[in-house]
C-alpha positions as a Python dict, from the first residue, in 0.01 Angstrom:
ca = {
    (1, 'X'): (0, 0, 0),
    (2, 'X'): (-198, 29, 323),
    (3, 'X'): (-455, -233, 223),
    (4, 'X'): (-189, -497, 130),
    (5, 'X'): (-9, -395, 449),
    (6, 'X'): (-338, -415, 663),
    (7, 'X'): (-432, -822, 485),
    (8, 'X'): (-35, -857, 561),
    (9, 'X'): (-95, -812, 927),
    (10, 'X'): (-385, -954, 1003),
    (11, 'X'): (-235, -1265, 837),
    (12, 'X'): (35, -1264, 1085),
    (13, 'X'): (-155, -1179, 1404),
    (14, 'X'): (-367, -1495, 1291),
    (15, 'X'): (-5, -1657, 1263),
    (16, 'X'): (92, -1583, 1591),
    (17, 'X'): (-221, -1658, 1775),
    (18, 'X'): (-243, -2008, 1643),
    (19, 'X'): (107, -2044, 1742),
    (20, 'X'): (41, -1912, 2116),
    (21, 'X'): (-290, -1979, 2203),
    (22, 'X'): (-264, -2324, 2426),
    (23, 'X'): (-461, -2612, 2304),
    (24, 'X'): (-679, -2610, 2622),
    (25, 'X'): (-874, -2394, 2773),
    (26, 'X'): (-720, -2551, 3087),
    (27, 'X'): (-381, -2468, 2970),
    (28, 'X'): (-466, -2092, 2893),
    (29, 'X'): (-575, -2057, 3253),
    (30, 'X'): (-280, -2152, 3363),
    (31, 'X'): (-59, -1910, 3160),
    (32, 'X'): (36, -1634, 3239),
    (33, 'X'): (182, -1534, 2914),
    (34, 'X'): (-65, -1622, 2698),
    (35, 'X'): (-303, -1435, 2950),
    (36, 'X'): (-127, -1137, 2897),
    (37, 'X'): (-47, -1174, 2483),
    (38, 'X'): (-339, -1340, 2360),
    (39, 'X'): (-569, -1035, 2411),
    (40, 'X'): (-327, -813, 2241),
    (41, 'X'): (-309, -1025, 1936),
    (42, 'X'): (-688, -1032, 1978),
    (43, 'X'): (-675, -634, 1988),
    (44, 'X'): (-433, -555, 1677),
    (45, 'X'): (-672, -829, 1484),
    (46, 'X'): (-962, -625, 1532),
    (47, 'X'): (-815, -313, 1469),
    (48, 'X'): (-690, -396, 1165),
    (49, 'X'): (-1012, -525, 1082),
    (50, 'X'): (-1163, -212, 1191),
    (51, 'X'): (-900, -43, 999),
    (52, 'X'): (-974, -255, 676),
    (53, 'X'): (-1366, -214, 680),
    (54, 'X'): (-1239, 183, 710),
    (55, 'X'): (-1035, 149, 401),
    (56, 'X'): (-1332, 6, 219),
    (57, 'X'): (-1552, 246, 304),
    (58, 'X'): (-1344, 503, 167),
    (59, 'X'): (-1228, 376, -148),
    (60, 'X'): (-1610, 251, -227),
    (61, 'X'): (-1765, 651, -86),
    (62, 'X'): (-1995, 466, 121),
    (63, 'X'): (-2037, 728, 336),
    (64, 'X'): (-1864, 839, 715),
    (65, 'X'): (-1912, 582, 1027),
    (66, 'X'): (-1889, 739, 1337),
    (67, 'X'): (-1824, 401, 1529),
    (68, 'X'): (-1610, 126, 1499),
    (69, 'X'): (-1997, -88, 1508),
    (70, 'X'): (-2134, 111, 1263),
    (71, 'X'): (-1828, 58, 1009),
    (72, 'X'): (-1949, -270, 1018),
    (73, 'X'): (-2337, -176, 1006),
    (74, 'X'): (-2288, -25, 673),
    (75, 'X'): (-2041, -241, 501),
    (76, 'X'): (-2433, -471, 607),
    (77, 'X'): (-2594, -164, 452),
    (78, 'X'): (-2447, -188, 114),
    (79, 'X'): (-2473, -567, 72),
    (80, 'X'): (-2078, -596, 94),
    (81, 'X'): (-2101, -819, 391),
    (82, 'X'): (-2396, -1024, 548),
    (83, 'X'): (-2582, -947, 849),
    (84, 'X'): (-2474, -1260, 1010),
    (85, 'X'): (-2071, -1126, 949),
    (86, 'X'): (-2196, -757, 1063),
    (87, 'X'): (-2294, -875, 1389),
    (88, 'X'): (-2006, -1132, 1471),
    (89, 'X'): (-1748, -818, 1386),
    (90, 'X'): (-1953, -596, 1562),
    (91, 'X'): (-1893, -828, 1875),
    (92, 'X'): (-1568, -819, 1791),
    (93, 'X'): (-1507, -458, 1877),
    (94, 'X'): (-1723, -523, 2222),
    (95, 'X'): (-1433, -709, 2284),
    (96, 'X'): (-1186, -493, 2161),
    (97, 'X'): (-1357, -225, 2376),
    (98, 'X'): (-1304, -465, 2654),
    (99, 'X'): (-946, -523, 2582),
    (100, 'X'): (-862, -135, 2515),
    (101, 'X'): (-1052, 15, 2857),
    (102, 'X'): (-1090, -266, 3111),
    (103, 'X'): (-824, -551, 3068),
    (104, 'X'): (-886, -611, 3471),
    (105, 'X'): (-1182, -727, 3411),
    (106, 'X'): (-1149, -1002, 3117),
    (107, 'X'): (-1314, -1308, 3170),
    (108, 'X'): (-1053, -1517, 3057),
    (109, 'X'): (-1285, -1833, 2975),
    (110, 'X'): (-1482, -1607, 2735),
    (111, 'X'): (-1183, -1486, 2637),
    (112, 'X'): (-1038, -1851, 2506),
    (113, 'X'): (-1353, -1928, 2361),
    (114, 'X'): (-1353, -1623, 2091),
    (115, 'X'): (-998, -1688, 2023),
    (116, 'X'): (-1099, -2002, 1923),
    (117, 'X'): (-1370, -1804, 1677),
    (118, 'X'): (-1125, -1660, 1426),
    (119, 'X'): (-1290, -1865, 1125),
    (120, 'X'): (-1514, -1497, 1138),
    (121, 'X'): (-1184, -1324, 1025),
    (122, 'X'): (-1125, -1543, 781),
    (123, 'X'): (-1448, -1472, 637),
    (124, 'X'): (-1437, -1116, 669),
    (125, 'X'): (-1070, -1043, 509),
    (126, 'X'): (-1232, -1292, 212),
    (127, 'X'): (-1525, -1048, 174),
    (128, 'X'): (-1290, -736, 195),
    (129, 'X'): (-1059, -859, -66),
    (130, 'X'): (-1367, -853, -340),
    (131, 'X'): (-1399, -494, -259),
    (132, 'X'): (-1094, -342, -304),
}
């Protein structure tokens, strides 16, 4: 149940950003709202990704991560995803890390430009799906 409900979300918070995100980087500048929603659809994505390469992890006894990273490092580890996915979700939870402990400090054109970089979820929740 928590796996379908995990896929279910991340689905949704995909949803929602595509809806919000403005079509410029110009335009996200200049709102407010997005400025203040987009990173928290940002966060929930990546912690149900987090979440998800958790569930994995369990279910296949890979062993215990003791960082959000290193969930990621050995899902690499055990040929379930590639290196080149590994590192992209690893960067990921840099900015989730960002988002969670410093939101004064986002730089919001860096920002714009990851949430333009979901295709990486896409790949990831295809990966995960093989596994469970």
């Amino acid at each position: 149940m928590k796996k379908t409900k995990l896929f279910t979300d991340i689905q949704k918070y995909l949803d929602d950003l595509e809806e919000l995100l403005p079509a410029t980087e110009d335009d996200f500048l200049n709102d407010k709202k997005a400025q203040y929603g987009i990173p928290m659809l940002l966060l929930n994505i990546i912690n149900a990704c987090i979440d998800l390469a958790n569930e994995v992890i369990t279910i296949q006894q890979l062993g215990y991560p003791t960082s959000y990273r290193e969930s990621f490092q050995l899902l690499e580890r055990r040929k379930i995803i590639s290196k080149e996915l590994s590192q992209k979700m690893q960067s990921f939870v840099g900015l989730r890390n960002l988002l969670a402990h410093e939101y004064g400090d986002i730089n919001f054109e860096i920002l714009y430009e990851q949430a333009q970089d979901l295709q990486v979820i896409e790949q990831f929740k295809k990966k995960m799906v093989v596994h469970f």
